[in-house]
MARLOMI-911479 format. One record per residue (C-alpha): residue in three letters; residue number from 1; x, y, z. Coordinates in pm, whole numbers, plus 32768, in hexadecimal, padded with zeros to 4 digits. Example, Ala and Ser with C-alpha at 12.3 -4.5 7.8 and 13.67 -1.06 7.14 Angstrom:
// residues 2
+---------+-----+------+------+------+
! residuo ! num !    X !    Y !    Z !
+---------+-----+------+------+------+
!     ALA !   1 ! 84CE ! 7E3E ! 830C !
!     SER !   2 ! 8557 ! 7F96 ! 82CA !
+---------+-----+------+------+------+
END
This chain:
// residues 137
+---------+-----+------+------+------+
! residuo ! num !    X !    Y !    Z !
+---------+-----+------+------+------+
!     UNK !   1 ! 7E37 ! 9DAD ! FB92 !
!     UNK !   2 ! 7DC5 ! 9C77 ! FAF2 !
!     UNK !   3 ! 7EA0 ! 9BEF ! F9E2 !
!     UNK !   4 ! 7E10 ! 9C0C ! F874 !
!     UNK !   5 ! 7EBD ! 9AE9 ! F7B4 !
!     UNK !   6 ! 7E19 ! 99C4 ! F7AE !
!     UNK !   7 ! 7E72 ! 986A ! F819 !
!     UNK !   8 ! 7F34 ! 9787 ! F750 !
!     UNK !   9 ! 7E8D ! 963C ! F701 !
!     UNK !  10 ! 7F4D ! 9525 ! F79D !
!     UNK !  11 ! 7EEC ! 9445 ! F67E !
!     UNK !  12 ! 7F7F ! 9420 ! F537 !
!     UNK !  13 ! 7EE1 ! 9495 ! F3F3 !
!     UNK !  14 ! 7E8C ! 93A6 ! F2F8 !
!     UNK !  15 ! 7F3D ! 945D ! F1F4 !
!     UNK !  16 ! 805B ! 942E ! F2DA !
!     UNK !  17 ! 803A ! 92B1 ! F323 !
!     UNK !  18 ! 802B ! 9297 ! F180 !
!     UNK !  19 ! 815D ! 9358 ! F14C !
!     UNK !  20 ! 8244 ! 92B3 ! F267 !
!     UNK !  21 ! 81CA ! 9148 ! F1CC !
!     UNK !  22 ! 822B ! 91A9 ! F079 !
!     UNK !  23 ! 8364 ! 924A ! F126 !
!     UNK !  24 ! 83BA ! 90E2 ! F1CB !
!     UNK !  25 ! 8367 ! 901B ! F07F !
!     UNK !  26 ! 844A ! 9109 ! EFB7 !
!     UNK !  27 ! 8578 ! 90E8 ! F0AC !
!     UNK !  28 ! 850F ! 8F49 ! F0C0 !
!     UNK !  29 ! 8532 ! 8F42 ! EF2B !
!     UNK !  30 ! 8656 ! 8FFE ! EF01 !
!     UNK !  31 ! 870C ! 8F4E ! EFF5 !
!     UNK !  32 ! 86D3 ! 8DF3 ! EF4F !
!     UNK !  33 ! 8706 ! 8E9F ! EDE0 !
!     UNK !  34 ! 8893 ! 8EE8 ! EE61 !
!     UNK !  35 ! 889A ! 8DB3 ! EF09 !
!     UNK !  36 ! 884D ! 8D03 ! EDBB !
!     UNK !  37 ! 8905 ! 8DD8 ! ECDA !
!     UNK !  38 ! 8A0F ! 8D9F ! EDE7 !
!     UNK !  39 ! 8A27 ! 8BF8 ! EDE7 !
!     UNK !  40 ! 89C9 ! 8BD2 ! EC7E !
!     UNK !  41 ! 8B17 ! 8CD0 ! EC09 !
!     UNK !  42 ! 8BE6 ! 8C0D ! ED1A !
!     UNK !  43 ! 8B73 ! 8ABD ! EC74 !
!     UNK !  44 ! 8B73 ! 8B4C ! EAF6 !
!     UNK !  45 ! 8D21 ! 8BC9 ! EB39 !
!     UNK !  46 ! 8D72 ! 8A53 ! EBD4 !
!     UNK !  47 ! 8CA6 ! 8991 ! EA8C !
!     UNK !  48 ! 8B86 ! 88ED ! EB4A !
!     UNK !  49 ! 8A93 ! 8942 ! EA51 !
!     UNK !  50 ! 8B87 ! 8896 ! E965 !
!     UNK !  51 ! 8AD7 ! 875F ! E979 !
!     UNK !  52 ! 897B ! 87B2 ! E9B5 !
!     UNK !  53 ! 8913 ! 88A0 ! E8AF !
!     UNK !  54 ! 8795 ! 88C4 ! E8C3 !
!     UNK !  55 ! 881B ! 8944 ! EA63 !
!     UNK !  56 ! 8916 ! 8A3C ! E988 !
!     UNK !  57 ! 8827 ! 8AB8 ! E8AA !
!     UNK !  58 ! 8711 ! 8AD5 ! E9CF !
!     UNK !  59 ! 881B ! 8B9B ! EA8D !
!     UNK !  60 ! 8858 ! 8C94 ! E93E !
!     UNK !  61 ! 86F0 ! 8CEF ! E962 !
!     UNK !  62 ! 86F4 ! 8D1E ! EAC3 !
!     UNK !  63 ! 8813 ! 8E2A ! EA49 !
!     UNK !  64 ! 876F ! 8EB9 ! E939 !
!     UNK !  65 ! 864F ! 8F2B ! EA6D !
!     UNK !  66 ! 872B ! 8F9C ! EB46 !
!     UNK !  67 ! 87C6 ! 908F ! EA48 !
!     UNK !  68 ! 8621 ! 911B ! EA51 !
!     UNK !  69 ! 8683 ! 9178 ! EBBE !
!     UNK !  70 ! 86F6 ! 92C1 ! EBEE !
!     UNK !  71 ! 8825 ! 92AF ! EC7D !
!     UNK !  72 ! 87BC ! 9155 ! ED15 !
!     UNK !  73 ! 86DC ! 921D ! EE25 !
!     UNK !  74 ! 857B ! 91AF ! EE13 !
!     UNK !  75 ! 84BA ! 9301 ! EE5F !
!     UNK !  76 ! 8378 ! 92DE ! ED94 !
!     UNK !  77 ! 8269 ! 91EA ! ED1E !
!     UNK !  78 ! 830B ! 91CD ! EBD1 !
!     UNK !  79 ! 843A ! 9186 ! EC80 !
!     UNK !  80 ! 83AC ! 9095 ! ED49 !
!     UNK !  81 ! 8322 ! 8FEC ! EC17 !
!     UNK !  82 ! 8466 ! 8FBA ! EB6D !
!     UNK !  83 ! 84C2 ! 8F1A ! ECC0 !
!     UNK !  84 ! 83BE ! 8E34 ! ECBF !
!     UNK !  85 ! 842B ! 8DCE ! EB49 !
!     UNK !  86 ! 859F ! 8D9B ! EBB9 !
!     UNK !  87 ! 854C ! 8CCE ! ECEA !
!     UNK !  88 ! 8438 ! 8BF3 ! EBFF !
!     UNK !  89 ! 8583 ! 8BCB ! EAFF !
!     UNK !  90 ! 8670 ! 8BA1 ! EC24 !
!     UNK !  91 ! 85C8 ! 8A5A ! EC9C !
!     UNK !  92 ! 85AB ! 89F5 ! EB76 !
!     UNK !  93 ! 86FD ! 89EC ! EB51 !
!     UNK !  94 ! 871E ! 894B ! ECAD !
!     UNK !  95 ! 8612 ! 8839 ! EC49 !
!     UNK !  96 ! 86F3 ! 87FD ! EB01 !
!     UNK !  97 ! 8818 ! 87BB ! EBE6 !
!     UNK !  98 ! 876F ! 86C3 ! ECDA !
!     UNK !  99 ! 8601 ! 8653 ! ECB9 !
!     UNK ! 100 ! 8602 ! 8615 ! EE1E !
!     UNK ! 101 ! 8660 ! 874D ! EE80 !
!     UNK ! 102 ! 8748 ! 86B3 ! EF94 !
!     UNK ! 103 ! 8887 ! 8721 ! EEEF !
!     UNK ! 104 ! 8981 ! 8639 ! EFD7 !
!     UNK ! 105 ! 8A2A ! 85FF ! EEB9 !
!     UNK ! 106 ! 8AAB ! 8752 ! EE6D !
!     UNK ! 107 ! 8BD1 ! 8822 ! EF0F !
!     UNK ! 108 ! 8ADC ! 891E ! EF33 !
!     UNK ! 109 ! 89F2 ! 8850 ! EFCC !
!     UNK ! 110 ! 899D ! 8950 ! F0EA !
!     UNK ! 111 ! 899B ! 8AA2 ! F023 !
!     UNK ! 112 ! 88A0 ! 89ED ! EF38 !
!     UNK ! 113 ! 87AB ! 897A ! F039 !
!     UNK ! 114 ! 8798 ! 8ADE ! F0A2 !
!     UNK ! 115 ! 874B ! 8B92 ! EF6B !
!     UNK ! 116 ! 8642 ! 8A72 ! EF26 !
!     UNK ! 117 ! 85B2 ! 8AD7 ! F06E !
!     UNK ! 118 ! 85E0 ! 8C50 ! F026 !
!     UNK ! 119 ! 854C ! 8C18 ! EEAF !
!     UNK ! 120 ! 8417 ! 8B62 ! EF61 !
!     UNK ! 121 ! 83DF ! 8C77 ! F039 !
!     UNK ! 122 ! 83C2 ! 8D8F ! EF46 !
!     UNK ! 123 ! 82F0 ! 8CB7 ! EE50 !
!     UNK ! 124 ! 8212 ! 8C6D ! EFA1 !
!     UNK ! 125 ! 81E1 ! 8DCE ! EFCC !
!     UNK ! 126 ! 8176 ! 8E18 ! EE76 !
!     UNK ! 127 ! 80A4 ! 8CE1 ! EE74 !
!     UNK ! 128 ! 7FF1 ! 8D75 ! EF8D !
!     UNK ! 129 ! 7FC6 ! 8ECB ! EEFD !
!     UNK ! 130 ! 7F42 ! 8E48 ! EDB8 !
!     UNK ! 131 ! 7E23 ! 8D4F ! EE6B !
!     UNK ! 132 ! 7CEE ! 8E0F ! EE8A !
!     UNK ! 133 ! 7C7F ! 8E1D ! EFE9 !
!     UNK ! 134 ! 7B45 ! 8D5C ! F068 !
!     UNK ! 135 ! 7A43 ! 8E74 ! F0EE !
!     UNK ! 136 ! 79E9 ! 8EAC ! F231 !
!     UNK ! 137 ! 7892 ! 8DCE ! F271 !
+---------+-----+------+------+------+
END
């Protein structure tokens, strides 16, 4: 007797491609929203915004997204959006504290190279979803 059900395609739907990319930008944003949250509280409780307030206030706004989070898990578009916001205010912040973006300077010199490389990622990745795509010739 010849089975009935048919074959399942090896290859991956393109509804399913689109929904594991937004899945991996989601988990990319969130994960730079707590690490930014994260430094910028750590650097708020030991005063070093004290002396650079532009970088304090910068940071404040990067707080006042992250409270537009629910729960500070990025699950939708909206979501996302409010992460793009916080990362766009988080390096400005960053910027405010060192022009050069090179941060030797700073106890935290480390932890703030790698949120400015976390923040440049997610604002890469909207970047690229907001640049209309050349068509196919």
């Amino acid at each position: 007797m010849a089975n009935s059900k048919p074959k399942k395609s090896k290859t991956a739907k393109p509804g399913q491609i689109a929904k594991t990319v937004e899945l991996k930008r989601f988990v990319l944003a969130e994960a730079a929203c707590q690490a930014v949250m994260q430094l910028f509280a750590v650097m708020d409780k030991s005063g070093e915004f004290a002396e650079h307030e532009t970088a304090r206030q910068y940071a404040q706004m990067a707080s006042v997204y992250y409270r537009k989070i629910r729960n500070g898990k990025v699950l939708s578009p909206a979501d996302f959006n409010a992460s793009v916001d916080l990362c766009t205010a988080a390096r400005r912040a960053l910027q405010a504290l060192d022009a050069g973006m090179d941060f030797s300077a700073w106890s935290q010199a480390e932890a703030l190279r790698e949120v400015e490389r976390q923040t440049d990622a997610v604002l890469r990745e909207y970047q690229a979803l907001i640049t209309p795509k050349a068509p196919k010739v």
